[in-house]
C-alpha positions as CSV (number, residue, x, y, z in Angstrom):
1,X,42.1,107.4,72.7
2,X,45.0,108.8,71.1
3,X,46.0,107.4,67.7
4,X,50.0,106.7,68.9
5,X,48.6,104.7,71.8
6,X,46.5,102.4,69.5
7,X,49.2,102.0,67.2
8,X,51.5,101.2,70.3
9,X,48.8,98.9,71.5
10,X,48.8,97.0,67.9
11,X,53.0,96.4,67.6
12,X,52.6,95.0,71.4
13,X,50.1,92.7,70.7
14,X,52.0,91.6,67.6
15,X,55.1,90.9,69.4
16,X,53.5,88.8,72.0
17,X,52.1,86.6,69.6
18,X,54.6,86.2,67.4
19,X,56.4,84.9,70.9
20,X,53.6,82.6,71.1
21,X,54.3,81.5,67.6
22,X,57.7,81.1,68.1
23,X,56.8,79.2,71.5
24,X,54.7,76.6,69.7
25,X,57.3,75.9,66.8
26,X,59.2,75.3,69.8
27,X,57.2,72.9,71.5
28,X,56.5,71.2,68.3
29,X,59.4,70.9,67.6
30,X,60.7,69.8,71.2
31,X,57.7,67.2,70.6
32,X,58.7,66.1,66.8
33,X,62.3,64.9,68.3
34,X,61.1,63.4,71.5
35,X,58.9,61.1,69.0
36,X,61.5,60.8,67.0
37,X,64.5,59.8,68.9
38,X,63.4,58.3,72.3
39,X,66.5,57.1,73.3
40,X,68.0,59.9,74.7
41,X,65.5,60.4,76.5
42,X,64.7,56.9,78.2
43,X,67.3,58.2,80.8
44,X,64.9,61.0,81.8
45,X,61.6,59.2,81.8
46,X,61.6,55.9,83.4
47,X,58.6,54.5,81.2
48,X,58.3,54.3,77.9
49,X,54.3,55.0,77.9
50,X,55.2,58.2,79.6
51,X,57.7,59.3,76.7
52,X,55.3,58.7,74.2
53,X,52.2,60.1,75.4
54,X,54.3,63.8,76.4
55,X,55.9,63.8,72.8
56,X,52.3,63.7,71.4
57,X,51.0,65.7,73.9
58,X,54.3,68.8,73.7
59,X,53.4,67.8,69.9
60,X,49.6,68.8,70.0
61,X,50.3,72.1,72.1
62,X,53.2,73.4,69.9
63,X,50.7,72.7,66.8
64,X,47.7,75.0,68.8
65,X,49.9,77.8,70.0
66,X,51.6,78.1,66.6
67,X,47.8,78.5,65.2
68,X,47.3,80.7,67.8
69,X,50.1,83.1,67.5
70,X,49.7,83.2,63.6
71,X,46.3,84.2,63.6
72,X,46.6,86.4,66.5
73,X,49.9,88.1,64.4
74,X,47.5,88.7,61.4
75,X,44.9,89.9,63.4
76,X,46.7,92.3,65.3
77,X,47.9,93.6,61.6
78,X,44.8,93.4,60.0
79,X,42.9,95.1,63.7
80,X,40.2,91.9,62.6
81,X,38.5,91.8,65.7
82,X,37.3,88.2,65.2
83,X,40.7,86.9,64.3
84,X,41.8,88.1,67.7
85,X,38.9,86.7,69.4
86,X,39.9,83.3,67.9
């Protein structure tokens, strides 16, 4: 394999995970004001149970994509096969 397609191949991969990363700040942070401030939201969600639960929830999945992308950004930098694997 050609040397400028590996290369090539390594800036793709870190792009897409650093739009993972980016993703999952998002969501946590999506998740963070939901939990936070409710009430504009009650409008939305008729149940309060509901609310809660997908704040945590949007919460949890921001936190493991942001994990995700960052160690799939270093890994793709590094070429560490097992931090891509992860």
């Amino acid at each position: 394999v050609p040397m400028g397609v590996l290369t090539c191949m390594k800036y793709l991969m870190f792009i897409f995970n650093v739009l993972v990363f980016a993703g999952g700040i998002c969501l946590s942070g999506m998740g963070v004001w939901v939990a936070v401030d409710p009430a504009g939201f009650q409008d939305i969600v008729a149940t309060r149970a509901v609310l809660s639960a997908g704040a945590w929830l949007l919460l949890a999945v921001g936190i493991a994509l942001s994990l995700l992308g960052f160690l799939g950004c270093c890994g793709a930098l590094r070429r560490s096969r097992p931090l891509l694997l992860m």
